[in-house]
N, C-alpha and C positions, 0 to 999 in steps of 0.2 A: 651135194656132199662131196669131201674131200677123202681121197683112201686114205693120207696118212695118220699114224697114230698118234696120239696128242698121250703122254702119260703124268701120273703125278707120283713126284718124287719128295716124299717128305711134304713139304709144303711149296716147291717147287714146282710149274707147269713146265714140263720138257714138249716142246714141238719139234718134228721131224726139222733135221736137219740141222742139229744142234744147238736151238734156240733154247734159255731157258730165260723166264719171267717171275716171277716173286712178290706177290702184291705185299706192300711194307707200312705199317700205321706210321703217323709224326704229326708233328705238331700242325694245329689250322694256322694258317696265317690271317692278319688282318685284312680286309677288304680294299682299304685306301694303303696308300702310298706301295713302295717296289720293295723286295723284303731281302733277304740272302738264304739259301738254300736250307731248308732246315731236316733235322737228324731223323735215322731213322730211330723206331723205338719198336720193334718190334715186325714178325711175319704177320698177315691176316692169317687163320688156318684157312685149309681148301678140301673140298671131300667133293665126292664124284655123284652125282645128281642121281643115278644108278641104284647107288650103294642103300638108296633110301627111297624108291621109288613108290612105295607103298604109301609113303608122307607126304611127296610133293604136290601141288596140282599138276592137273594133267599137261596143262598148259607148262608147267616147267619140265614135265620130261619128257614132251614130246619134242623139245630144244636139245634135253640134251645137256655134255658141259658139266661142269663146277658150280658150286657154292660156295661163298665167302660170310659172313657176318659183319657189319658194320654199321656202326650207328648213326642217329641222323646227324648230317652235319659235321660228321670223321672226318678227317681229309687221309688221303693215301697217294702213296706214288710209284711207280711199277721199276724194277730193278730189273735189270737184261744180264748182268752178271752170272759167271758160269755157260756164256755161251762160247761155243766151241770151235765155231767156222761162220764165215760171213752168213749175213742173211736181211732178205728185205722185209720186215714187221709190220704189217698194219694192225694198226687200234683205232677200233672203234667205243664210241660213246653210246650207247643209244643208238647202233648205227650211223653213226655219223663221225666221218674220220675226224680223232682230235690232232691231225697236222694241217691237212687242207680243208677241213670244215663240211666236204661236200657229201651226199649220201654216198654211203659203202659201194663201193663196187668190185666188183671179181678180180677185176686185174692191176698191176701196177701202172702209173700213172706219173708221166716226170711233171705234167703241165695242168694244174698244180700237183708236186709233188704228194703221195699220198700215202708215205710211208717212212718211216724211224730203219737207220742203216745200222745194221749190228755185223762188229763189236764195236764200231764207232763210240755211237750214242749210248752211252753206258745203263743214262733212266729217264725216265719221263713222268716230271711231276704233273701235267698239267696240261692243258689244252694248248693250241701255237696261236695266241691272241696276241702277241707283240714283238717289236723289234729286239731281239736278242731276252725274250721274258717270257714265260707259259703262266697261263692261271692254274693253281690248285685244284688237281680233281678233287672234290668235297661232294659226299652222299644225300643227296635228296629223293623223296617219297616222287613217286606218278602221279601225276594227277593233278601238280598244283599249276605248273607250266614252268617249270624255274632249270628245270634238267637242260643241258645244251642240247640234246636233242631237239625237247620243247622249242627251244626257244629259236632253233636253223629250221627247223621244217613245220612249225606249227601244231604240231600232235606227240602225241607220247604213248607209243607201240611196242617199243622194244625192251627199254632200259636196261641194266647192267652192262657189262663189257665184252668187247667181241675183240679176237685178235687171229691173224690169219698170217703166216709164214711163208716164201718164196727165198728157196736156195738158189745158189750160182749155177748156171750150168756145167756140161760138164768139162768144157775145156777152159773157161777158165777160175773153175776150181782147182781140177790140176795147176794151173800156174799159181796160184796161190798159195798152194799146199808146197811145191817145188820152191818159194820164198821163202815158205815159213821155215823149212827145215833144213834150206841155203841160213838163214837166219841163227835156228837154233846150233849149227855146227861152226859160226863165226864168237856166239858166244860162247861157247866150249873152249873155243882159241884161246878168250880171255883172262890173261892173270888175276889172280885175286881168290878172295874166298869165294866159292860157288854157292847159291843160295836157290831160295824157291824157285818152279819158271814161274813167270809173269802172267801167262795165261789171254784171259780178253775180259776186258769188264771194265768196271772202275775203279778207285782202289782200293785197298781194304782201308777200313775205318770211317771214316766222319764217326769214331768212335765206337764203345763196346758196352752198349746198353748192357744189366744183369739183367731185368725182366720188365714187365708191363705198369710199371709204377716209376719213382723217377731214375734215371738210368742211372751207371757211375761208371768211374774206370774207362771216363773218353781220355782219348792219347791223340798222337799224332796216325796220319797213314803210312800203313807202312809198305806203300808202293804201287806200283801202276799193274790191275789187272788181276790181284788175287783175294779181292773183296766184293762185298755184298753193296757198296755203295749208302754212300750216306748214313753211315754209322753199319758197325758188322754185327745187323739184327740177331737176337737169340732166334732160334726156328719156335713155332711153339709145338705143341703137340704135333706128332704123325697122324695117322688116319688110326681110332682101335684096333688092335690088335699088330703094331708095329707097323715098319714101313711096307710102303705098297708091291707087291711081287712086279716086276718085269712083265710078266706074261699072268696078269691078272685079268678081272672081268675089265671087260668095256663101259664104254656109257652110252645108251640109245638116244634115238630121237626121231621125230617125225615132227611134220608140220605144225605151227600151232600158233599163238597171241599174246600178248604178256598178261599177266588178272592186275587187277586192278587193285590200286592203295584202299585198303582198311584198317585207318589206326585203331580200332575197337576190335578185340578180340575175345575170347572166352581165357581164361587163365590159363597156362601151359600147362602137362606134368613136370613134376618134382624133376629138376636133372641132375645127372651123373656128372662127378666130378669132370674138367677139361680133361679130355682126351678118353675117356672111359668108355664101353661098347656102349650104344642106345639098348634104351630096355628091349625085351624081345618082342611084346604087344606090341602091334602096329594100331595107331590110329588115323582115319581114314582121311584122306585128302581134302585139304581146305584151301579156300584162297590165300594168297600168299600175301604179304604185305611187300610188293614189288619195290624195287629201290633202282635210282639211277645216278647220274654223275652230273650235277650242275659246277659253274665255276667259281674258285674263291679267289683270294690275294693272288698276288702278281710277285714272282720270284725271277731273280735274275738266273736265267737256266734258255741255252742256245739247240733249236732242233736242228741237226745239222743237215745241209743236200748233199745230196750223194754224187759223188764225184765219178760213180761208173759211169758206161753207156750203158742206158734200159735194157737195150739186148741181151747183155751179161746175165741179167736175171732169170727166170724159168717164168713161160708162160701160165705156167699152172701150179698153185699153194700147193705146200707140200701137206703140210697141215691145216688145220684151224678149229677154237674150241670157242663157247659160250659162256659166260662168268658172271654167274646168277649175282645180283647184290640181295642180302636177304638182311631184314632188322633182327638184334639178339633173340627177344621174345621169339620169333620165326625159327631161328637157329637151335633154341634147345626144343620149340619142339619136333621139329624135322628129324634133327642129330640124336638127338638125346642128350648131349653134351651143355658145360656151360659155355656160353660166350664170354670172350675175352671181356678185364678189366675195360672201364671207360677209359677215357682216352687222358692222357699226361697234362696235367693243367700246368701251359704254355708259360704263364709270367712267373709260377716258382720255376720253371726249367731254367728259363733264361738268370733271374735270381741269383742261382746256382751256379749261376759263373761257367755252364755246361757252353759247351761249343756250338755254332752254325757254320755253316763254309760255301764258298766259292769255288767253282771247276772252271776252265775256261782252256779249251783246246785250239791253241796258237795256227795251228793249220788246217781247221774244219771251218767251214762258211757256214754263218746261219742262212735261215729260211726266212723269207719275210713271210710274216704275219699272215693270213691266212683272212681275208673281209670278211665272212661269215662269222668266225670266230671270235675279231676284234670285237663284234654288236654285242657279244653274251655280256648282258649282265649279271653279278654275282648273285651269289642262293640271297642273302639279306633283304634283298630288293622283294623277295617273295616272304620268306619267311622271318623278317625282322630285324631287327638293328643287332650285331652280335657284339652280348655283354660280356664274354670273358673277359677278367683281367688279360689286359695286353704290358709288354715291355721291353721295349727296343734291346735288341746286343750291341755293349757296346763294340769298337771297333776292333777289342782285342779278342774278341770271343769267334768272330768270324776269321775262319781256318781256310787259305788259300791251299787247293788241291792238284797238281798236275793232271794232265788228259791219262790219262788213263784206260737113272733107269724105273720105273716106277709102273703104276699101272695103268692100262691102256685106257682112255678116254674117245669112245667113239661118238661122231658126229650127230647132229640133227639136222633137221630144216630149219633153217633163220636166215 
């Protein structure tokens, strides 16, 4: 385990050292052909494995970590926005890094690189299966072999998402910090009307969903570093009873196994409107219907390498937390709460004359593709040919983008 404190803010995961991450619904893309970056439409919510320990299997809280809701075959993609000072980010899939493909390990790694640069890399839709493209992370069940996990190491143990954070050390942080604020005193120099600072992220907008149905009031971005990325998601609900205190409870964990896929369940209780406290009856722990990240469509989206020396980094995570996937049914009855609307049907978005976009940072080098990862094939291959309506943007609809405290979350074994 790792001493630092992982907290949740709103629907925000803050990692030591001023990471912050934001799991974000949007559209599935199609499986063939290379697509353009598409919108966000919303936060997943996230609640603390802890807060419900009475509910989960054993096996989930002796991990530890968050819960999210998502349904089979959602796609999502993780937002770094709001992060505050550099940091080296590993995500895992299932265990297994979705940059270089290979099983998680403790430390960073330049050969193959093993980890997303923030504030660099603003988000990360997708696995690094291509030259200058990631695949879709898109939600699949345990069990079938379709998870990239399954499909790099031949078994399916873990699933959900792991993500583990590494600050600069401390000199040259210092040099960093001593640019940043050389920086912010030459734009102070600057005539003109003074406006936001800029921050670190991507930029605000690829638009301004209202809520979980189809969005409206997409605009241009309006700048480098003070947005949510990929449209400027509504949050959804906080955690019951408002946002989470700074110095609230933890989340435990000890060793443990992931429980295995059972789409047959007994029918949940009645839930409480989103966001509403769960009933106060606990009932007693069942198997969970486990959920992981197989790959979907191919989006033009660059992981960038990282241009320090390894050195620069800290030997040792500052933090790291665990990121249950749970299906709805699971989710109200764990939470008590409802789970989110299904998910935006893609060809009225597109229809609608709604926006897609392009980022592409003129001075960041992508990563080559990752072999392990090129091999995934997508969820279809396992679970079927996918019938949504599909419908190409046309060319006016894809939007070119320039580059661009909560409560504590304690670790498990994993």
């Amino acid at each position: 385990m790792t001493g630092g404190r992982v907290r949740i803010d709103g629907n925000t995961l803050r990692l030591p050292g001023g990471v912050a991450v934001r799991f974000v619904r949007t559209l599935r893309l199609p499986e063939s052909g290379t697509h353009p970056q598409p919108p966000g439409l919303g936060e997943f919510p996230v609640r603390r494995v802890a807060d419900h320990a009475d509910r989960v299997p054993e096996r989930m809280r002796a991990r530890g970590g968050v819960l999210l809701p998502v349904y089979l075959r959602e796609a999502m993609w993780l937002s770094f926005a709001g992060t505050t000072e550099p940091a080296a980010l590993q995500v895992g899939v299932g265990k297994v890094c979705a940059v270089s493909g290979e099983p998680w390990r403790d430390r960073l790694s330049r050969r193959p690189q093993n980890y997303v640069v923030l504030p660099r890399q603003p988000w990360l839709d997708g696995i690094n299966s291509g030259t200058g493209t990631v695949r879709q992370f898109v939600a699949v069940p345990l069990g079938l072999g379709a998870t990239v996990e399954g499909q790099v190491t031949g078994e399916e143990v873990w699933g959900g998402v792991q993500l583990r954070s590494f600050p600069l050390k401390e000199r040259p942080l210092a040099e960093w910090r001593r640019r940043e604020r050389e920086r912010e005193r030459q734009r102070a120099r600057q005539p003109g009307p003074a406006g936001p600072p800029t921050g670190y992220g991507p930029p605000t907008g690829y638009g301004t969903p209202t809520g979980y149905g189809m969005p409206t009031g997409y605009g241009p971005p309006a700048g480098h570093g003070t947005g949510s990325g990929h449209g400027t998601a509504p949050p959804m609900a906080a955690p019951p009873g408002g946002p989470a205190s700074p110095d609230g409870p933890a989340i435990p964990g000890a060793p443990g196994s992931p429980p295995a896929w059972s789409p047959g369940t007994a029918p949940p209780p009645p839930a409480a409107p989103f966001g509403a406290a769960p009933p106060p009856a606990a009932a007693p722990p069942r198997r969970a219907a486990a959920m992981g990240l197989g790959a979907g469509g191919a989006m033009r989206q660059e992981v960038y390498r990282d241009d320090r020396p390894l050195g620069d980094w800290s030997e040792e995570p500052a933090g790291r937390v665990f990121v249950h996937l749970v299906t709805p049914p699971e989710w109200r009855r764990i939470t008590g709460e409802a789970p989110p609307p299904s998910p935006v049907d893609r060809a009225a978005y597109t229809r609608a004359g709604l926006p897609w976009y392009d980022y592409y940072d003129a001075d960041a080098e992508d990563l080559a593709p990752a072999d392990a990862l090129e091999a995934v094939e997508p969820v279809g291959a396992w679970l079927g040919d996918d019938l949504d309506p599909w419908q190409a943007p046309s060319a006016g609809q894809v939007t070119p983008l320039q580059d661009a405290p909560g409560a504590p979350v304690e670790d498990g074994e994993w």
